[in-house]
MARFISE-994229 format. One record per residue (C-alpha): chain; residue number from 1; residue in three letters; x, y, z. Coordinates in nm, 3 decimals, padded with zeros to 5 digits. Example, Ala and Ser with C-alpha at 12.3 -4.5 7.8 and 13.67 -1.06 7.14 Angstrom:
2
   kette    nr   rest         x         y         z
       A     1    Ala    01.230   -00.450    00.780
       A     2    Ser    01.367   -00.106    00.714
This chain:
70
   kette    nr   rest         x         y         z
       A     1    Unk    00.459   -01.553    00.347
       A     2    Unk    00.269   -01.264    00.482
       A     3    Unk    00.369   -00.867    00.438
       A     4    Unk    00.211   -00.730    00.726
       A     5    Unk    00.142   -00.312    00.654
       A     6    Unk    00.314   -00.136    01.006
       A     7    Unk   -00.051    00.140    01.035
       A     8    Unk   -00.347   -00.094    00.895
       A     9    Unk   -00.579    00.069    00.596
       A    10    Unk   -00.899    00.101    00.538
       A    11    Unk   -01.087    00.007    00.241
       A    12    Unk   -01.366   -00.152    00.107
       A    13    Unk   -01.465   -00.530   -00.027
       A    14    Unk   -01.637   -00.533   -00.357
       A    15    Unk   -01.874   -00.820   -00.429
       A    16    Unk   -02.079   -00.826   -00.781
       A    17    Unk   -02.398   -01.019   -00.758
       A    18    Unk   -02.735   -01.049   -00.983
       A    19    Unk   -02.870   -00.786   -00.731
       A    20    Unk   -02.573   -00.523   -00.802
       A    21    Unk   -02.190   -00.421   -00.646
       A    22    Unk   -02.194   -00.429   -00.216
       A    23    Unk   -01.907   -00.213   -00.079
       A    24    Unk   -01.827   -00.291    00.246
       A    25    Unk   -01.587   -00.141    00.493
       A    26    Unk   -01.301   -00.343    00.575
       A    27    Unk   -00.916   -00.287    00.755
       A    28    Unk   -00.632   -00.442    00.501
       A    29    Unk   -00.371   -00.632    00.802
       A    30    Unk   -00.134   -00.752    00.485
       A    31    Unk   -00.065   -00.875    00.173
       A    32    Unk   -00.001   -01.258    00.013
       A    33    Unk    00.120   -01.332   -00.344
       A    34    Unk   -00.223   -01.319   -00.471
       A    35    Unk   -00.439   -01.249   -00.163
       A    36    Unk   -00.526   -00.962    00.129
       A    37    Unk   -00.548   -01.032    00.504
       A    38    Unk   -00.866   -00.756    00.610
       A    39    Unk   -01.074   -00.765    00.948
       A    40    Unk   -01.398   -00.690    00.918
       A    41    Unk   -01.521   -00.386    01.093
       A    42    Unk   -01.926   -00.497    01.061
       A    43    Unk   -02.075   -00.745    00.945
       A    44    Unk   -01.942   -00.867    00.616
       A    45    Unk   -02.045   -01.076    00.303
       A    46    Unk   -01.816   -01.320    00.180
       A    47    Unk   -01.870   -01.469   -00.191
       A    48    Unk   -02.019   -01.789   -00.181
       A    49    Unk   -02.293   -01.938   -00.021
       A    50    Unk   -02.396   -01.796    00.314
       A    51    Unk   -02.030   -01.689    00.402
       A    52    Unk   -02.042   -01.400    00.641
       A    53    Unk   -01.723   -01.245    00.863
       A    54    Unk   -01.820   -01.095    01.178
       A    55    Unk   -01.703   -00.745    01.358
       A    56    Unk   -01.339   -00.841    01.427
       A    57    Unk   -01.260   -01.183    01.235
       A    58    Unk   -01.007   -01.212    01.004
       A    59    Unk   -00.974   -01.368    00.667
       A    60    Unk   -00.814   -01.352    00.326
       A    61    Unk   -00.978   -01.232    00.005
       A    62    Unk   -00.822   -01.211   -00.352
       A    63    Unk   -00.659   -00.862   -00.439
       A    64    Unk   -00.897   -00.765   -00.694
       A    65    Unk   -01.197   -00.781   -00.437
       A    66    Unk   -01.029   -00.504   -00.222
       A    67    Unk   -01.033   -00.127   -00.324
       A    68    Unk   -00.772    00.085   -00.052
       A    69    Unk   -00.953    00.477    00.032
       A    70    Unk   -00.751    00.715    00.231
């Protein structure tokens, strides 16, 4: 089951690594139970190995890795 949000937000994915935090622009589409639908606006760094989301794609990413900005 998938909320969809009628004007689509923008915020930012967080990732930690060893290297430091990478904020990168995103669009939140909707909300899951436990998980945000965002399209990437460039291209984006998934966790995990050598996971990336083009300009466009969609995917969904655990709530606490999204931050919403006005």
């Amino acid at each position: 089951m998938t909320t969809e949000i009628p004007v689509e937000r923008r915020g930012v994915l967080c990732l930690s690594g060893y290297g430091g935090n990478l904020e990168t622009p995103i669009v939140i589409i909707g909300y899951t139970v436990a998980k945000v639908r965002i399209r990437a606006i460039a291209r984006t760094r998934l966790a995990g190995r050598l996971r990336w989301l083009e300009p466009g794609e969609t995917t969904l990413v655990p709530r606490h890795a999204v931050r919403e900005i006005e």
